[in-house]
MIBAMI-313505 format. One line per 10 residues: number of its first residue (from 1); their letters; for each residue x, y, z of C-alpha. Coordinates in Angstrom, 3 decimals, m for minus. Example, Ala and Ser with C-alpha at 12.3 -4.5 7.8 and 13.67 -1.06 7.14 Angstrom:
1 = AS = 12.300 m4.500 7.800  13.670 m1.060 7.140 .
% end
This chain:
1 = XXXXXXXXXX = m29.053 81.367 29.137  m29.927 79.150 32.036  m31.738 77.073 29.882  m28.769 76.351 28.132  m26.658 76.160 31.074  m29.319 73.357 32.743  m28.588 71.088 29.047  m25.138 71.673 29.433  m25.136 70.304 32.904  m27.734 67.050 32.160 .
11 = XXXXXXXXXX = m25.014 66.658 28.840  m22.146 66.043 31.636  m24.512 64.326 34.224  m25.244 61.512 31.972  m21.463 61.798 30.194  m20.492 61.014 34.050  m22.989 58.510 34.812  m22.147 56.296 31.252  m18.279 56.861 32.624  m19.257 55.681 35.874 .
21 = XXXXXXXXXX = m21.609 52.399 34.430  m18.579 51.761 32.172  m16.135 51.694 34.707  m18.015 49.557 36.906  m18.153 47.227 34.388  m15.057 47.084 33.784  m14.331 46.230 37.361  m17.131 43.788 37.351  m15.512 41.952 34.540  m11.916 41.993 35.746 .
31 = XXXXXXXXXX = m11.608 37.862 35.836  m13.945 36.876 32.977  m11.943 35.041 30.721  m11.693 36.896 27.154  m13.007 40.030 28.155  m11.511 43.088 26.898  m11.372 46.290 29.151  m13.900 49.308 27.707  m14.396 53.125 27.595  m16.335 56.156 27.336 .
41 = XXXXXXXXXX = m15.205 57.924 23.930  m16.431 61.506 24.326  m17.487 64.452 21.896  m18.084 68.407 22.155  m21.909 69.122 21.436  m22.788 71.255 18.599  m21.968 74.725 19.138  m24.652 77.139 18.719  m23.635 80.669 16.712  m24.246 84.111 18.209 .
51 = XXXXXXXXXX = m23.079 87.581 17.049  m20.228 87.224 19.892  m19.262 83.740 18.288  m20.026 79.910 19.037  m21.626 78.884 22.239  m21.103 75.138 23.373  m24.155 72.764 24.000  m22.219 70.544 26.360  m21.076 66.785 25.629  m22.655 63.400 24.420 .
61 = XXXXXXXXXX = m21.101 59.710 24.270  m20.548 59.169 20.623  m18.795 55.374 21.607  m18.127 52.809 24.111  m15.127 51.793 22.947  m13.575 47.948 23.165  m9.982 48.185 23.365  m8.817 44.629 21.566  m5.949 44.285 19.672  m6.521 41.507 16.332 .
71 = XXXXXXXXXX = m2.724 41.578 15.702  m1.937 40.805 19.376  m4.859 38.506 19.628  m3.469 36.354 16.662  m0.391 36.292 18.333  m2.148 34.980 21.182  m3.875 32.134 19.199  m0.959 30.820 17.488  1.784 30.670 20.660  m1.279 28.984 22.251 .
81 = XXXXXXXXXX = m2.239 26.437 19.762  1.287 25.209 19.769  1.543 25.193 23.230  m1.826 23.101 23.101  m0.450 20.660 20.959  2.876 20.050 22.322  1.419 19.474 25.787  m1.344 16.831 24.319  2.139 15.246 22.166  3.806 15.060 25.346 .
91 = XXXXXXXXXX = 1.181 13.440 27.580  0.827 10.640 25.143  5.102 10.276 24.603  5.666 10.376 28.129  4.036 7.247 28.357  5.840 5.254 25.490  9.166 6.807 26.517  8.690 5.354 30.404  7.743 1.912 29.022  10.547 1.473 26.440 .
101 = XXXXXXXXXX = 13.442 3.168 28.371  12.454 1.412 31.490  15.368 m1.179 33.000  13.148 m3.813 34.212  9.997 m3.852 31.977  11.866 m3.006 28.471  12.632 m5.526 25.847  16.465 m5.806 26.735  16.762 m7.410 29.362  14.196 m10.492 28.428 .
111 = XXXXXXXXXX = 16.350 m10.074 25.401  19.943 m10.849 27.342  18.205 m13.437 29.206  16.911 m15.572 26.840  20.242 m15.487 24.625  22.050 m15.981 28.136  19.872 m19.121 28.061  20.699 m20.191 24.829  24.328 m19.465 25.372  24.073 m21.874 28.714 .
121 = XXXXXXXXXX = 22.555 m24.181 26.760  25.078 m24.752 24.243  27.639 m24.984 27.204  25.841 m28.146 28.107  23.618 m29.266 25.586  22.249 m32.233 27.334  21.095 m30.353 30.445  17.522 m30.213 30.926  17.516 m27.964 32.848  19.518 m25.451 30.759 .
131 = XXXXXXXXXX = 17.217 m26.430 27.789  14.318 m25.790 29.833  15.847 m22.380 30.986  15.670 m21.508 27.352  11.846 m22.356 26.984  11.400 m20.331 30.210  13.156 m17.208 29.159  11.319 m17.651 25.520  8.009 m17.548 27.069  9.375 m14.165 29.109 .
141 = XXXXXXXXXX = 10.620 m12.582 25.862  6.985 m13.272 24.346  5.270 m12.414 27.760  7.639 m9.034 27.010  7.189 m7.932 23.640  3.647 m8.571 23.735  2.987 m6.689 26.902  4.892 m3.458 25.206  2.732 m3.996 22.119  m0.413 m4.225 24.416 .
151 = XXXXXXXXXX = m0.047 m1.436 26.083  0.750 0.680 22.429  m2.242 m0.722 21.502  m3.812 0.861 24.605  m2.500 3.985 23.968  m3.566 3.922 20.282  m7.221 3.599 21.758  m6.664 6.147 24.143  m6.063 8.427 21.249  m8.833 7.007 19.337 .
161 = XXXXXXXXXX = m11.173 7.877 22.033  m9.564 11.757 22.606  m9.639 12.442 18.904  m13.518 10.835 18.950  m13.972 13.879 21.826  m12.281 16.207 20.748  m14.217 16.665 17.414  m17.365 17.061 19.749  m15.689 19.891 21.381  m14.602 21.503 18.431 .
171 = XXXXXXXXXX = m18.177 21.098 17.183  m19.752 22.563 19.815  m17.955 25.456 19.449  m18.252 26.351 15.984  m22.129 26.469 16.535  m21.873 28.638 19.273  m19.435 30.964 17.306  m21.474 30.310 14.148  m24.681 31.762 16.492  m22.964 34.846 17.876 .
181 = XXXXXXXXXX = m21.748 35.744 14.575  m25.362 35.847 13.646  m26.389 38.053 16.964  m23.166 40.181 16.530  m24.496 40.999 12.618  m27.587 41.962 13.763  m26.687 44.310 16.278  m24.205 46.416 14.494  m25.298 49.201 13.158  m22.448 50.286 10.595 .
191 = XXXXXXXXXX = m21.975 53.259 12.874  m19.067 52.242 15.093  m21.321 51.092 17.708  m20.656 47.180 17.995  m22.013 44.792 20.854  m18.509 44.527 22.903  m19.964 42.122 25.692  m20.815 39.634 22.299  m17.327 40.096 20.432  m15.644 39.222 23.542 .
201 = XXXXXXXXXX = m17.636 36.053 24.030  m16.978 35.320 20.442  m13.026 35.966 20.652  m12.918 33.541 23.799  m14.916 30.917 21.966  m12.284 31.253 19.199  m9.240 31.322 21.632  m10.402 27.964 23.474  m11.418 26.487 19.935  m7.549 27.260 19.380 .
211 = XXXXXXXXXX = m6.720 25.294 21.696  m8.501 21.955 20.429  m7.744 22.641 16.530  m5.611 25.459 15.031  m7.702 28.150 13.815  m7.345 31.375 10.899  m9.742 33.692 11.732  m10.544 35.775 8.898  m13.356 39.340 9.249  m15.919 39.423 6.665 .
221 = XXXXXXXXXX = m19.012 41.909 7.246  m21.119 43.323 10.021  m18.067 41.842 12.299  m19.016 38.559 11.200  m15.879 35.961 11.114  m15.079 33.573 9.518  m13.059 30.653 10.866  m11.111 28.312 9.482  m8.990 24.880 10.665  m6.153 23.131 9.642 .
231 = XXXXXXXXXX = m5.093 22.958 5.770  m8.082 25.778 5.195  m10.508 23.716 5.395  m13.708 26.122 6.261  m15.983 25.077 10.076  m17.823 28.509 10.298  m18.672 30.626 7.335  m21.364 33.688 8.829  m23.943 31.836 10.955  m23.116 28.675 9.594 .
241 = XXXXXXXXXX = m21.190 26.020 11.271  m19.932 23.206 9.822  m19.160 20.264 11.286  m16.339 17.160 11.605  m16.883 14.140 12.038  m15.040 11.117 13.827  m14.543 8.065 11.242  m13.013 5.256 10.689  m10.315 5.454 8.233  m10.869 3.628 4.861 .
251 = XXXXXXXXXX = m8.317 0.955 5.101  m7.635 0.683 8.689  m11.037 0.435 10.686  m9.386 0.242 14.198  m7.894 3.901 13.583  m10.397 7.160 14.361  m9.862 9.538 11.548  m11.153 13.171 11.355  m13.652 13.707 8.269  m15.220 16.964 7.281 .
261 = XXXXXXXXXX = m19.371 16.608 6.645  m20.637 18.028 3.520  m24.391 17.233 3.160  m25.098 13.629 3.851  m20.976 12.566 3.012  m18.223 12.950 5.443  m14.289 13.723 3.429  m11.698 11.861 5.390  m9.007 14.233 5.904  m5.016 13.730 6.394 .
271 = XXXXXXXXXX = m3.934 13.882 9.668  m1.490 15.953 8.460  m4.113 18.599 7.301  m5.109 18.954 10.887  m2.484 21.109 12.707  m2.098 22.539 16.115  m3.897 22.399 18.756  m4.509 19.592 21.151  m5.921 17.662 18.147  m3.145 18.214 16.020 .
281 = XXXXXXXXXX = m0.831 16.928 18.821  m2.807 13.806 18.929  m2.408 13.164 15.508  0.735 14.079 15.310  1.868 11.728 18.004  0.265 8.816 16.364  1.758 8.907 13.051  4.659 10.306 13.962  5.489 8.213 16.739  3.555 5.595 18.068 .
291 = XXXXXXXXXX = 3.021 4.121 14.210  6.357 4.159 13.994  6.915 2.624 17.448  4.940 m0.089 17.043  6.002 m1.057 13.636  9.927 m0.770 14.876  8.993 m2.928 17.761  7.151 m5.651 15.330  10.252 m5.357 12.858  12.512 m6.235 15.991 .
301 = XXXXXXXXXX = 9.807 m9.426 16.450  9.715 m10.477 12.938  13.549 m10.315 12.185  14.186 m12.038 15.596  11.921 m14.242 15.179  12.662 m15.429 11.451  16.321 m15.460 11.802  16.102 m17.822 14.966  13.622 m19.728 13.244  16.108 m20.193 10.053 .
311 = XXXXXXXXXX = 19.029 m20.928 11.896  16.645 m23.025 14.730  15.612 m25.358 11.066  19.226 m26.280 10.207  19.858 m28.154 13.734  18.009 m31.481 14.779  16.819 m31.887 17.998  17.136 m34.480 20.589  15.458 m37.065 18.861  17.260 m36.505 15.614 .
321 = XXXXXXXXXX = 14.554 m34.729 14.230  14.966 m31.786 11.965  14.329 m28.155 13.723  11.152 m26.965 12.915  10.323 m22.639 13.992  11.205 m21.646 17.329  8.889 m18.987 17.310  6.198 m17.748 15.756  5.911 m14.698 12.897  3.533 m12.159 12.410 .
331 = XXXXXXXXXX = 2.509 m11.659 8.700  2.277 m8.107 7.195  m1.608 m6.218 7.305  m3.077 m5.624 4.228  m6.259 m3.216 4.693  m8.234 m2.421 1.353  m10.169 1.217 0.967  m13.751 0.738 1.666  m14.060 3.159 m1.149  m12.783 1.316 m3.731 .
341 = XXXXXXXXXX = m14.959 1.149 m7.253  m17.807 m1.342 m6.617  m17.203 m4.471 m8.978  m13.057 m4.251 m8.513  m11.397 m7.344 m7.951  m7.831 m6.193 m7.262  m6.029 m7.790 m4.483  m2.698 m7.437 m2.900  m1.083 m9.767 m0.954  2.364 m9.027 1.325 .
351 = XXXXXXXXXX = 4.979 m11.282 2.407  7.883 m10.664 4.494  10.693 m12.495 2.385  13.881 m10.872 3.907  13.728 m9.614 7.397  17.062 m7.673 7.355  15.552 m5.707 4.570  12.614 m4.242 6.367  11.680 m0.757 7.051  9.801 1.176 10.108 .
361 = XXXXXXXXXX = 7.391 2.340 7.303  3.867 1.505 6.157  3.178 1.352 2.641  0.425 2.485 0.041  m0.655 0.623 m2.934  m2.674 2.529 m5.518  m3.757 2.551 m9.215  m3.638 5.792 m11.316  m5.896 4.084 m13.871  m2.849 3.492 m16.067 .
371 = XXXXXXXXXX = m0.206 1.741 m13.205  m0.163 0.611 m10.033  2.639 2.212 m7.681  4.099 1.117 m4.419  4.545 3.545 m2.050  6.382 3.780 0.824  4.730 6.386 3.378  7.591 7.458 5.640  9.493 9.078 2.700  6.642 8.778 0.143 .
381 = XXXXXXXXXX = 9.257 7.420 m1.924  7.062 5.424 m5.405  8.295 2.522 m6.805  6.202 1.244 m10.051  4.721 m2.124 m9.958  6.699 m3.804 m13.296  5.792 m5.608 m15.233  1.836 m5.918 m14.845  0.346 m8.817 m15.243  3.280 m9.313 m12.369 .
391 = XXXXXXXXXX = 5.436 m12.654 m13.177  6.045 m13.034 m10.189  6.146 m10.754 m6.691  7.898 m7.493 m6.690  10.127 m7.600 m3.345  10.540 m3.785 m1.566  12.355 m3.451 1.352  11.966 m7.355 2.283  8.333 m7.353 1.611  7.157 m8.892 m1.501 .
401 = XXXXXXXXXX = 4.176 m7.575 m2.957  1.476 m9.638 m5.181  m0.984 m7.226 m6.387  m3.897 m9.571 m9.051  m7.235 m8.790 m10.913  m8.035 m4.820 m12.400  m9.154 m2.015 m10.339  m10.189 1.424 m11.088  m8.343 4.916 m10.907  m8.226 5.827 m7.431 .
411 = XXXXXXXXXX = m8.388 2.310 m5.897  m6.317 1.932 m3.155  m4.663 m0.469 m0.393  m2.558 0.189 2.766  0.258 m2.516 3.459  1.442 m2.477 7.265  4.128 m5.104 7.173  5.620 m5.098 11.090  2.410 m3.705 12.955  1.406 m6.988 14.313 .
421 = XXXXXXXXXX = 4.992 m8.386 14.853  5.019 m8.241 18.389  1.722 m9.024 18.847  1.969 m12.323 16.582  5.225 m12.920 18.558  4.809 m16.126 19.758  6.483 m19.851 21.226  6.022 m22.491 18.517  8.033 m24.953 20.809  6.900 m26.128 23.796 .
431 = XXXXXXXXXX = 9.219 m29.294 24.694  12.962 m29.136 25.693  13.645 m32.071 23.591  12.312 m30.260 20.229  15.069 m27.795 20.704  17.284 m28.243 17.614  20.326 m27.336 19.422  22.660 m30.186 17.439  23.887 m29.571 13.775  22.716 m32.075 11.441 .
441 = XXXXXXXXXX = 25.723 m33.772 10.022  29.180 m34.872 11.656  32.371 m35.328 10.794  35.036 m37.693 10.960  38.444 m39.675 9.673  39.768 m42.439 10.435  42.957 m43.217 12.782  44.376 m44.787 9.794  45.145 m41.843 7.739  48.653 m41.198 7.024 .
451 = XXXXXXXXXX = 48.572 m37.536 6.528  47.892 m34.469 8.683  45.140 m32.895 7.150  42.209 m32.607 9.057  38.091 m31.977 8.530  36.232 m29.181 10.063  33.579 m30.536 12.286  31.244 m28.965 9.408  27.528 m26.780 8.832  24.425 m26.447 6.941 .
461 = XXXXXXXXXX = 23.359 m23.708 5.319  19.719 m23.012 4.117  20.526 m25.022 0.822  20.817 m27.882 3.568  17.051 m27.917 3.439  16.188 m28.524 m0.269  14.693 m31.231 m0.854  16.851 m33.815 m2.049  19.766 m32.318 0.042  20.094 m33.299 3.075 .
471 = XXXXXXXXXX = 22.128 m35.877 3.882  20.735 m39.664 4.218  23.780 m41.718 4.336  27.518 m41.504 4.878  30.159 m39.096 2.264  33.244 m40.801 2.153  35.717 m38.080 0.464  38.986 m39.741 m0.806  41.954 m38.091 m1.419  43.946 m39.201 m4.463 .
481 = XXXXXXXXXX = 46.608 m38.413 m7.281  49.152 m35.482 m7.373  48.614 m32.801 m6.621  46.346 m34.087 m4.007  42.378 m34.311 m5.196  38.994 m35.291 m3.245  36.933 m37.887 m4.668  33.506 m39.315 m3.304  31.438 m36.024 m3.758  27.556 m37.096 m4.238 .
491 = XXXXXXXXXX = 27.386 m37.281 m8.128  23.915 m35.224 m8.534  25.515 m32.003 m6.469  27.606 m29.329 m7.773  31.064 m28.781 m5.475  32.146 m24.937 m4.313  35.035 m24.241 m3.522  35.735 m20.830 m2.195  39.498 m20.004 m1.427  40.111 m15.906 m0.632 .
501 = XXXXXXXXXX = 37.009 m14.987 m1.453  37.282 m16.483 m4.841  34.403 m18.655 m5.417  34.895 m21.848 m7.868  31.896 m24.235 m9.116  32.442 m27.737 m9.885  29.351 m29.131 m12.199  27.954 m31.999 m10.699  29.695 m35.949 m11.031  33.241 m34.401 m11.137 .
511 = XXXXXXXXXX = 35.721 m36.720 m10.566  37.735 m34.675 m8.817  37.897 m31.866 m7.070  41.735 m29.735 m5.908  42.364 m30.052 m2.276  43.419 m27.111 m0.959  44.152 m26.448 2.519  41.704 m23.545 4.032  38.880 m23.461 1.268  35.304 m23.659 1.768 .
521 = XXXXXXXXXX = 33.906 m26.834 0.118  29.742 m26.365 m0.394  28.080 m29.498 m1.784  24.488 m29.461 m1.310  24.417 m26.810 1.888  27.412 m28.534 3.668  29.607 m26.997 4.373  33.505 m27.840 4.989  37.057 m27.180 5.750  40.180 m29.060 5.693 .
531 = XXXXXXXXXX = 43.923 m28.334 7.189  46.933 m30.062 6.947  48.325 m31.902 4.574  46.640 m35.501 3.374  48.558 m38.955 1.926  46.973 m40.682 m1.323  44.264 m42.594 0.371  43.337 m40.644 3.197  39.754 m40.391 3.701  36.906 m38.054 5.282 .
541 = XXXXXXXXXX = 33.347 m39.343 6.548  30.490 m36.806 6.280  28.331 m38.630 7.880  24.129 m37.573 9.232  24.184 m36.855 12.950  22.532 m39.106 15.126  23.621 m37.759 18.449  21.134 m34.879 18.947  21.531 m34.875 22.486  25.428 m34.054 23.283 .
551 = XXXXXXXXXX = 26.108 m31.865 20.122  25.799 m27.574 20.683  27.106 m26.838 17.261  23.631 m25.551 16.925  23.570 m23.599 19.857  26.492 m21.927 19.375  25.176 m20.578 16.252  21.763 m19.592 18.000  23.473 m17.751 20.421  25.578 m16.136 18.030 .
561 = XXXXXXXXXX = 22.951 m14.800 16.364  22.689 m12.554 19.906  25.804 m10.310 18.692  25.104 m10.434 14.939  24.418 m7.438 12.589  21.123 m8.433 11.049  18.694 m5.984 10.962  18.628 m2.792 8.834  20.831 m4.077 5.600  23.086 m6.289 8.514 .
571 = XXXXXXXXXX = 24.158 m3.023 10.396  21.800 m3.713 13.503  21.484 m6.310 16.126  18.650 m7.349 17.519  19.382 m5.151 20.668  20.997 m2.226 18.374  17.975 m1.861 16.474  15.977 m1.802 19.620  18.219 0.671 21.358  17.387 3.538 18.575 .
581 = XXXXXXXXXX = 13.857 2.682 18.940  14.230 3.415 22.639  17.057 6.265 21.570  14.222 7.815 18.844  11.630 8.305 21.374  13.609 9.227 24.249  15.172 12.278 21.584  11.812 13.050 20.684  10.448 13.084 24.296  12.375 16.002 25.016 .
591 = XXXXXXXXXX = 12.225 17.486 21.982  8.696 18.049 22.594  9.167 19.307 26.166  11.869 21.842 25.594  9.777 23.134 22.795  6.537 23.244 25.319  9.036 24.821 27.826  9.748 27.198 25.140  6.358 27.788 23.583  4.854 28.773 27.330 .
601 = XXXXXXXXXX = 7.557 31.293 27.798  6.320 32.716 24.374  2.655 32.741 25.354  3.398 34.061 28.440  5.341 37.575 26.531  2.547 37.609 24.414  m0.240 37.423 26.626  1.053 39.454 28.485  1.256 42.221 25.355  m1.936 41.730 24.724 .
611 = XXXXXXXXXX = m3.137 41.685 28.436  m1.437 45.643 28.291  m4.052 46.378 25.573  m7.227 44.477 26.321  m6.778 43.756 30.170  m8.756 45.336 32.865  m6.163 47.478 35.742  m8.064 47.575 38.805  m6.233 50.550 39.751  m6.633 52.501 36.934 .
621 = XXXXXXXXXX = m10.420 51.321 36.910  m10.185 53.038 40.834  m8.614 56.599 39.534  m11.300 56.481 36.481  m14.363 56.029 39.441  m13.168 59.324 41.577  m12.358 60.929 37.711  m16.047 60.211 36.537  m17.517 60.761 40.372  m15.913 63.985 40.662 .
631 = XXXXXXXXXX = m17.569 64.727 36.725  m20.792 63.952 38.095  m20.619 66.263 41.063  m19.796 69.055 39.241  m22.423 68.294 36.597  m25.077 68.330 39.319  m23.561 71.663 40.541  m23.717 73.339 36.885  m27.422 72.005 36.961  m28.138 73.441 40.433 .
641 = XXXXXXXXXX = m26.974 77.169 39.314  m28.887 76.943 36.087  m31.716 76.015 38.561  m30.867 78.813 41.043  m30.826 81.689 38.268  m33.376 80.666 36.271  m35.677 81.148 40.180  m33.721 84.840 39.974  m34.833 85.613 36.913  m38.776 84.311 38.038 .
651 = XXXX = m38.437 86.434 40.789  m37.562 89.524 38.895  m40.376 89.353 36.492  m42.722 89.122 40.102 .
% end
């Protein structure tokens, strides 16, 4: 009986002294990061039969139990790799929102100011200083957009060089997860009994993986895990790990791209298949945002800068000179996939043809094997390139596209029309005199006229500058007959005359043409308008300027071009279309911060749920110490009487 009584007692003693091990581990372990509280799970010996029944044999530790929660723990994961990712989105739009929105470094303001100086300019055209005001504030409205664009372009490297570390990261700890799942496999026994200290190393692994990349954890066996990113696409599999790779992209080689390596090839992969995380945000923020920033910007440069130039060409300057461009244009980015079929000799060529047209969107050009199909990435909206063998370029959204020679199925090309506007953005005139600030034909009748009808002091239009067009001598425009008619149009140019809208063409060598009071008279891109009422014989001089000094008829127009709906289809000004550039990323700024403001809350709740479950309570660690303390006292004492009558019985038998 004692004999039994002393096992029952050493059962307890060591029950006790696991409790006590375990609980001062626990404690131990309080502020390790992933590590989930543990405990003794206990079990009644095998009882022994007698005639008088079932006699215990004590106790024994049949588990140390790890109290983690995979439901809770998922939870966990996802609130944090969203919180991950918005806070990496936001540190990167914080910085374009504070450069575009700012007062005194923003685009607006060199924007009023140089259109202020044009305005001055055509109040007194033969200023020099007003005209060189103008060059002035040009070269500050190029110092301006390209100092915006520069520091995008910073920020785009910036990225480049996070995403570039962030794969290391992300690789580092996939082989470290990869190796524990290999050490956790080995160690369990199929029993229940599991390697806790391991599993939690693993889970934390996982949890600050999350954080980089968003992760689906998924068991397989021998509490091996396997661990998936983004779309699905599979980084550790058992004990192996696979690994990303930072890349170039195909068609773009300034732009760090995330491929997967399989063997000795690396598969670029979307930026869109990589969600979550810190390197989701990243991606996210760059074609989501800063693409489109930078192309909005450029389209802002481009239309500027080709409107001004258009209406800059139909003045003359102070010599008399035609108006050549004011400024200079970037020209669209064509980048072809390095991975095209070897031997293909497609091309495609972009040209910007109409800058009201254009889009904030890149675009992709790609064959099938059967057609080759435009589309435009922002919407991924197709449009078919018809016919092929192209007569001729196929103009989308402003851009006309030229695509020659034969490719194979799969071959592709990436058109960025406005991504080096504002870089390109440039002064092409660098003298005040070159400024085409006159128009380039005048007006005039003579005192003689007996009527009252009067000229308009007349414009170009663009038809101004065909060749053959513009005017080289005097149009004398006599008004004969009744009802009243104007002779003396050149014979080799069609008249229009446009009265209420209502457009009528007169072939060329007419020999005459209805006056009528109000109309719009076109002849060769001059344009004209009469009032009053002429006499028989009355005449009207169109006549080349030659005083390219004095005359703002020019300038007026230049400076109207300030107020003028021109951009998106002619519903934007240039400082409209600017403003929702600065209004989009503003919106999206704090978008991205409530949402973070939102997501922490979340992560917080369910941390904190999970913290209830796996967490280690110091004071409940304290109670369990004087619980398992007080068990391993009165073990000892149950040991110490099995000690004391098993000497009784020795002494009896002496």
């Amino acid at each position: 009986m004692s004999g039994n009584l002393l096992n029952i007692g050493k059962t307890g003693l060591f029950a006790a002294q696991v409790g006590l091990s375990t609980t001062g581990h626990n404690i131990a372990n309080a502020n390790v990061a992933g590590y989930s509280r543990q405990t003794v799970v206990q079990a009644s010996g095998i009882a022994q039969g007698y005639g008088y029944g079932f006699m215990g044999s004590g106790t024994e530790v049949e588990q140390i139990k790890r109290y983690s929660d995979s439901f809770l723990n998922g939870q966990v994961r996802s609130a944090q790799t969203q919180v991950s990712s918005l806070d990496a989105f936001y540190a990167q739009i914080s910085q374009v929102d504070n450069l575009l929105s700012d007062t005194t470094s923003g685009l607006s303001p060199a924007l009023q100011d140089f259109f202020k100086g044009v305005q001055d300019m055509a109040s007194n055209p033969s200023s020099a200083a007003s005209r060189q005001a103008v060059l002035s504030n040009g070269e500050s409205l190029v110092s301006r957009f390209q100092g915006i664009d520069d520091r995008l372009t910073e920020i785009r490297q910036g990225v480049n060089s996070e995403i570039t570390a962030k794969v290391g990261v992300i690789n580092s700890y996939a082989q470290q997860i990869g190796q524990l799942n290999d050490k956790i496999a080995q160690l369990s026994t199929g029993t229940g009994n599991e390697p806790n200290d391991l599993m939690d190393a693993r889970d934390q692994l996982i949890a600050d993986l999350n954080k980089e990349v968003k992760t689906t954890v998924t068991r397989g066996n021998n509490n091996s895990l396997t661990v998936s990113i983004g779309s699905g696409q599979p980084l550790v599999v058992g004990n192996k790990a696979f690994q990303l790779a930072a890349t170039t992209s195909p068609t773009d080689l300034s732009r760090v791209q995330v491929g997967l390596v399989t063997g000795s090839k690396v598969t670029v992969l979307a930026d869109s298949a990589l969600s979550g995380g810190e390197l989701g945000g990243l991606m996210e923020f760059r074609s989501g945002t800063l693409d489109r920033t930078q192309n909005s910007l450029g389209r802002v440069a481009i239309g500027l800068a080709q409107t001004f130039n258009a209406q800059h060409r139909l003045g003359i300057d102070g010599a008399g000179n035609p108006g050549g461009d004011f400024f200079k244009v970037g020209v669209p980015v064509v980048g072809r996939n390095i991975n095209n079929a070897v031997g293909s000799t497609t091309d495609v060529q972009a040209a910007i043809v109409d800058p009201t047209a254009l889009t904030q969107s890149d675009y992709k050009v790609s064959y099938d094997g059967t057609n080759y199909m435009v589309t435009r990435l922002s919407d991924n909206k197709p449009f078919p390139v018809t016919p092929f063998p192209q007569t001729g370029p196929q103009t989308i959204d402003g851009v006309a596209f030229t695509v020659t020679g034969s490719a194979a199925a799969g071959d592709s090309f990436l058109v960025r029309p406005t991504i080096n506007g504002a870089s390109d953005f440039a002064m092409m005139v660098n003298e005040r005199n070159s400024i085409a600030a006159a128009a380039p034909i005048s007006t005039s009748l003579p005192l003689s006229n007996k009527g009252t009808a009067t000229i308009s002091e007349g414009n170009v239009d663009a038809s101004y500058l065909t060749p053959g067009n513009a005017l080289t001598a005097p149009v004398n425009l006599t008004v004969g007959g009744a009802p009243a008619g104007l002779s003396g149009f050149p014979a080799t140019q069609a008249v229009t005359v446009t009265t209420n809208g209502v457009a009528t063409t007169y072939p060329a060598g007419t020999p005459s043409i209805p006056f009528t009071a109000g109309a719009n008279y076109n002849f060769g891109g001059v344009n004209l308008k009469f009032a009053g009422t002429p006499v028989a014989g009355d005449t009207f001089t169109v006549s080349p300027n030659t005083n390219g000094t004095a005359d703002n008829r020019n300038a007026r127009l230049l400076g109207n071009l300030q107020t003028k709906p021109i951009l998106d289809g002619g519903k934007a000004t240039y400082q409209s279309a600017y403003a929702e550039l600065v209004s989009f990323v503003g919106n999206k700024t704090r978008e991205v911060q409530v949402n973070g403001q939102a997501g922490d809350t979340l992560l917080k709740q369910v941390t904190a749920a999970q913290q209830d479950v796996s967490g280690v309570n110091l004071d409940e660690e304290a109670t369990n110490l004087l619980k398992y303390q007080q068990a391993y006292q009165a073990a000892g004492k149950v040991m110490q009487m099995a000690s004391t009558l098993f000497d009784t019985v020795l002494s009896i038998s002496r």
